[in-house]
C-alpha positions as CSV (number, residue, x, y, z in Angstrom):
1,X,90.6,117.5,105.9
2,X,88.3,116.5,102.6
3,X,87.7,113.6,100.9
4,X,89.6,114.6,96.9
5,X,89.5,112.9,94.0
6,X,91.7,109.6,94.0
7,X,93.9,110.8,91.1
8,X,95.6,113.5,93.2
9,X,96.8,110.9,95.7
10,X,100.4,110.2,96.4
11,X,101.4,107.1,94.9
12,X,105.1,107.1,96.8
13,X,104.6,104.8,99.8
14,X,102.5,106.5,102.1
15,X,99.5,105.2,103.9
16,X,96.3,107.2,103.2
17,X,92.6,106.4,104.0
18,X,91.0,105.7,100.8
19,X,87.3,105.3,99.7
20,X,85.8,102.9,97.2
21,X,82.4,103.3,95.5
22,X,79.6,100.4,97.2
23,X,81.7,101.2,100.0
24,X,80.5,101.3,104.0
25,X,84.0,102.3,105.6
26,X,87.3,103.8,104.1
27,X,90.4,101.4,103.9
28,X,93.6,102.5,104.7
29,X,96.4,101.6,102.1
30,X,98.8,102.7,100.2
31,X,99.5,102.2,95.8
32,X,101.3,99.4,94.7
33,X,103.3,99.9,91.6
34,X,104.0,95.8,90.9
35,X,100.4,95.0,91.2
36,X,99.2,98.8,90.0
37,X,96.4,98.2,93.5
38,X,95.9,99.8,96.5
39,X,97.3,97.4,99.7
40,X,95.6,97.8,102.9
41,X,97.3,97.3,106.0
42,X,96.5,93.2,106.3
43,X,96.6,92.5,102.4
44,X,93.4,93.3,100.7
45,X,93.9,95.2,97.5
46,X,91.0,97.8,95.8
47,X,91.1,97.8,92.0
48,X,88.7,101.6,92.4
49,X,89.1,103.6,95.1
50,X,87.5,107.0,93.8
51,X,88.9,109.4,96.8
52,X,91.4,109.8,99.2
53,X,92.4,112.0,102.5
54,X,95.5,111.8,104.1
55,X,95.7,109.8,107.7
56,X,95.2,112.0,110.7
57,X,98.1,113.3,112.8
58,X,98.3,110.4,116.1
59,X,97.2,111.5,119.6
60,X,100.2,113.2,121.2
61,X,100.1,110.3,124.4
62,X,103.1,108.6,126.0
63,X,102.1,105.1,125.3
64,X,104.3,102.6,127.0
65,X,108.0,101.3,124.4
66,X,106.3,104.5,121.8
67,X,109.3,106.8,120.9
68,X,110.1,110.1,122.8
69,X,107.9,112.2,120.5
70,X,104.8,109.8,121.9
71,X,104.2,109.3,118.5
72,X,103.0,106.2,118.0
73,X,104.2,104.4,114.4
74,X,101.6,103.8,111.5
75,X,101.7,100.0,112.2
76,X,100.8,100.2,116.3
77,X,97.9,102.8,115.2
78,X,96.1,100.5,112.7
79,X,97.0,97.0,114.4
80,X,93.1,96.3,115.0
81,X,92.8,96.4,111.2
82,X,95.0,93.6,110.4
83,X,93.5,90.1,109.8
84,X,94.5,86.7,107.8
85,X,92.6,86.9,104.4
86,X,93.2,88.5,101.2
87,X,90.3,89.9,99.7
88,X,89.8,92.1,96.3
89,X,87.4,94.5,96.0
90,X,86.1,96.0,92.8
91,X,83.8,98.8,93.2
């Protein structure tokens, strides 16, 4: 996978890692059509992310109440990233 320019990213509800200029870390969110932001997992929206790359596929591991597959949902896989605050950043 490569990072590609944020304008080819889907926009329909899907969670992708995104990268904003100034940035240390990627974010992972998805596009927000009321607010026209990106919304990471935990609330805080980017104004300018300037690439994208689509989430990697989850371990395949049998984690204890995870479906048959051993899949384990979007929300259990980034659960560490959720915290209280809001924050906006504008890169």
């Amino acid at each position: 996978m490569e990072w590609q320019p944020i304008e080819t990213a889907p926009t329909n509800d899907v969670y992708i890692m995104i990268f904003c200029k100034g940035a240390e870390t990627p974010a992972i969110a998805k596009f927000e059509h009321e607010t026209d932001k990106w919304t990471a997992i935990g609330g805080d929206t980017f104004n300018n992310p300037i690439y994208w790359m689509p989430l990697p596929e989850a371990p395949n591991v049998k984690l204890r109440g995870s479906p048959a597959s051993g899949r384990v949902p979007l929300e259990r896989r980034v659960r560490s990233l959720r915290h209280s605050h809001r924050r906006t950043f504008d890169a």
